[in-house]
Every structure is written in C-alpha cells, then in structure tokens.
N, C-alpha and C positions, 0 to 999 in steps of 0.2 A: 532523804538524801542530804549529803552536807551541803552547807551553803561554801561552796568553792572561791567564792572572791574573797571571805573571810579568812577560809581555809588556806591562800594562796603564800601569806608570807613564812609557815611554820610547814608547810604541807611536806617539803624535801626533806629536812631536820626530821621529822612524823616517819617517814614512810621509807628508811634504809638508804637514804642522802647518796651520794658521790659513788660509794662502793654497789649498791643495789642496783645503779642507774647504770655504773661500767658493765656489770655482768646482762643488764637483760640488754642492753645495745651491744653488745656482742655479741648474744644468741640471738637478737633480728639480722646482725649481719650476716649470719652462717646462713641464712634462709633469704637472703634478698636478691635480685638479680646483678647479673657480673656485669659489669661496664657502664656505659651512659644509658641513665632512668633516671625516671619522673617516681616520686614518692612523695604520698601523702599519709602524714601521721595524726590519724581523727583520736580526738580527743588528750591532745596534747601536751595537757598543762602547761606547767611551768618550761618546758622544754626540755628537762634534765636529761631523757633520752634522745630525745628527737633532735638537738643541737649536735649529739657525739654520732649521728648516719651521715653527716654532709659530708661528702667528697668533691675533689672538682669535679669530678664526672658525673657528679649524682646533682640534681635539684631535691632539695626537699621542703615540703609547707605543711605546716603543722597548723590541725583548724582544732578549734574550742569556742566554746558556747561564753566562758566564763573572763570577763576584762579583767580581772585579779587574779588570773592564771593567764593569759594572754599577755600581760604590759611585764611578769617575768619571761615569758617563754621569748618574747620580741627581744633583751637583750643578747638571749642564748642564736638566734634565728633572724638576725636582723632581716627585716624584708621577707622574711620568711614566714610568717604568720597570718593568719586572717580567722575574724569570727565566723562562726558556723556552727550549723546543727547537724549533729550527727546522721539527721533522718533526714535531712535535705538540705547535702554537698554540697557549695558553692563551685561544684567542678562541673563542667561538660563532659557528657557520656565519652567511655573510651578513649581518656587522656591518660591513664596515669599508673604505671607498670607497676608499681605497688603499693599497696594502704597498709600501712601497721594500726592496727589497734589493741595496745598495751591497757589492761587494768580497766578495762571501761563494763566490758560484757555483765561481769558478774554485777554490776549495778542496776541494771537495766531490767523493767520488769518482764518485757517480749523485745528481747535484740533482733528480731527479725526484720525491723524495720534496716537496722544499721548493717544488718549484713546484705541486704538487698542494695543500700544507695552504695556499699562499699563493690559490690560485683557491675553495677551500673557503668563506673569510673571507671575499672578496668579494663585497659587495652587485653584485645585477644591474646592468650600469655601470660599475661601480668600474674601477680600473685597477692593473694590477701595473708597476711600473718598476723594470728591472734592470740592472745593469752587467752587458756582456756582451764574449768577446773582449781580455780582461786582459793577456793575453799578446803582442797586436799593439800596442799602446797606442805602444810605442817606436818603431814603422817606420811610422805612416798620412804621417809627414811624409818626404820627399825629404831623404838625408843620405848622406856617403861610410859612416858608419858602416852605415845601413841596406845599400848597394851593398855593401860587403862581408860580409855576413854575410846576405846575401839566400838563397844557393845554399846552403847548410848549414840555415838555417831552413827553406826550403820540402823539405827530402828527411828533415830526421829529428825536425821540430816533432813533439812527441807529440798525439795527438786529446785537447786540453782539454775540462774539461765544459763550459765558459762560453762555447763558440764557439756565434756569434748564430742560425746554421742550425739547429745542433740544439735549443738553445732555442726557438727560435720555431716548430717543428715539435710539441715538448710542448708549448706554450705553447697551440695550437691545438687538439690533441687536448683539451685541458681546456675549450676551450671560448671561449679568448680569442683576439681579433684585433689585428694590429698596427695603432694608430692613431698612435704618433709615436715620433721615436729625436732626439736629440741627442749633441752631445760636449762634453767640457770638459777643459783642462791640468794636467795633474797640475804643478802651477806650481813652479817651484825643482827638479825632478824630473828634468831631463834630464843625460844622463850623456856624460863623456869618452872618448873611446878608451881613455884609461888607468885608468876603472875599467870599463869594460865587458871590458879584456881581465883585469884583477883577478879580476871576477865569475864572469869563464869560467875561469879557472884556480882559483879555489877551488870548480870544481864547483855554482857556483849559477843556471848555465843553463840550463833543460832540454832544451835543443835540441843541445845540446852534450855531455851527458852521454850522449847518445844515439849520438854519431856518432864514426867513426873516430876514432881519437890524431891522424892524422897532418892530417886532415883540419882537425880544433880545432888543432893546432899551427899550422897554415897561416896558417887566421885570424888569429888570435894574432901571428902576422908581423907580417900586411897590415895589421892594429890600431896595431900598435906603430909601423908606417911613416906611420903619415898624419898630416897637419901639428895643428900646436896641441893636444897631447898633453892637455892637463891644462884646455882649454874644452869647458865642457860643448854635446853638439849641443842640438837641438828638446826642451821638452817634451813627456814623453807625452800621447797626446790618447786621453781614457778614452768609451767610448761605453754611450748609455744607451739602454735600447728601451721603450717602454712598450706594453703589451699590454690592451686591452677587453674584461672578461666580458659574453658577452652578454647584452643585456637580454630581460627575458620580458615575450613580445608577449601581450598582452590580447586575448583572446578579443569579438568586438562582439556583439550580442546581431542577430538576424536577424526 
C-alpha cells in the first residue's frame, strides 16, 4: 500500500483533482440523508470530497489514519477532522446518520472489518454509502479498448474486495439494506491506448500480472494497433451503493 503521508502533497493533482472530486460529492449528495445529520467520512484524505458535503444543516468529520492526509484535509474541514482507524472508529455506537466511504474498500485486504465498525456508528436509519467495483470503472462504457482487453480481464481479474456482490452480501448480514446506488466520471481520467499499454507493461495491471506473457504481449499488440494512439477513450464511471441500517420497530402497547 502507498505510504499516504508521502503520497498527501501530489495525491489530488494524481487522482482527477477538483473535477473528480465535484462529480463523486455530488453522487454522495443524491444518496445522503435530507435535513439535519451527522456524517462521518472514514477515510478521508485530503478532504477534497468530504469539505464540498458540509452544510449548515449537516455536521460532517472526516477520520484518517494518515497526518499528511489529515493536516490537508484539516484546512478543507476546519475542526472537522480527527485521526482514526478505520477498524476502530473513534465514534460511539449509534451516533452518526451517515459514513461515506469513498476509494478505500478496494484497498483493503478483508473490509469486513470496516464495514462492521461503519454499521456499528449508525443511528437506526442512518445509511452507509460506499464506492464499490473500482476496478470496472474503466469498461461500464463501450470502447475498442474495453473490446480488447475484455477476454484477459474476465479469465485472470483477481477477486477484488470492493466488488459490489460481496459487499452488499456483508452489508446485509450487519444488518443493512440496499436502498440506492448511483455513478459518477472519474472526469479528465479516461486513458489512451498508449497509456494503458504503458500501464500494462510496467506491471500496474492486476489482471495482467496475473495472466500468461504471451497472452499480455498479445494485448499489448492489439493496443498498439488501434487508431488515435495518444486520445484518451470514456471516462471511468465510479459506482456508489448506499446501504439502510435497520430501523427499530416500536413495540405498541396492546
């Protein structure tokens, strides 16, 4: 895993900056609760998203493991931040109407842990909203690049932790139900032939590092052969699920 305090002064500039950041805090706002709430955005970084949900109506604290992602996200979040571990919340059980967790999952080698202390936190109600599925983000849209490199991804894709089946199968053992999903552009993010065949030859596939030599040389051909070498195809389209703890039914008196 990256060292994040290193990672923290280039990381926005890295990863689809200002425009990537408007579009996926706008598809957490379509899934968050209406009115006065408490939100907590675990693993927060820099804040880039978690600074554009605060409303007057809304609180929000954004928790991260990492003080070079933290001492950014503190200017976005004044007062707003605090260190933490994802696997053990600095929150009291049943405070906090909703946890976003943006980009974390697919890092993780068993997020079970994180989606437990995130069901913990929430108020009956509440809602978890989580990026799920990181790794298809590049192919939901029709492209020669997705066409070629279809048959290589589906025989040697590793089982990510952040695919949305087995998510949402924990998600329900805890106790939550799926009540909404959306998506949004990872904007400026969409890539060439000529770097995706880059990426696969320096080894930063995983679908690729998985599967025959001659097979990734192949690709790597049909990459190299197809038109307009150096435009970028589709952006990726990032999906987001939001999951319902349930609420506790009130006994009526008889």
């Amino acid at each position: 895993m990256l060292d994040y305090d290193d990672e923290a002064r280039h990381y926005d500039a890295t990863r689809g900056g200002e425009p990537r950041a408007r579009a996926a805090a706008a598809a957490v706002e379509r899934l968050l609760p209406q009115g006065p709430c408490a939100v907590l955005d675990i693993a927060c970084g820099t804040g880039i998203v978690t600074g554009r949900l605060r409303r007057p109506e809304r609180t929000v604290v954004g928790v991260d493991r990492s003080p070079g992602m933290l001492g950014l996200a503190a200017r976005r979040l004044p007062g707003g931040v605090v260190r933490g571990d994802a696997t053990a919340l600095p929150c009291a059980s049943r405070t906090v109407d909703a946890v976003v967790i943006v980009w974390l999952l697919h890092l993780l080698p068993d997020p079970a842990p994180v989606l437990a202390e995130a069901a913990r936190v929430l108020r009956p109600g509440g809602v978890l909203i989580t990026t799920v599925d990181k790794d298809d983000a590049y192919f939901t849209e029709d492209s020669d690049i997705a066409e070629v490199t279809a048959d290589l991804r589906r025989a040697y894709a590793p089982r990510v932790p952040d695919r949305s089946a087995w998510v949402l199968d924990r998600a329900a053992e805890l106790g939550l139900s799926t009540v909404g999903r959306t998506v949004f552009p990872g904007t400026g993010q969409g890539r060439s032939p000529r770097r995706w065949r880059e990426a696969i030859e320096a080894g930063d596939i995983s679908w690729c590092t998985h599967a025959p030599r001659d097979r990734v040389a192949d690709v790597c051909r049909r990459l190299a052969a197809l038109p307009d070498q150096d435009t970028a195809r589709p952006d990726p389209m990032y999906r987001l699920i939001a999951s319902q703890k349930t609420k506790i039914r009130r006994r009526t008196a008889r």
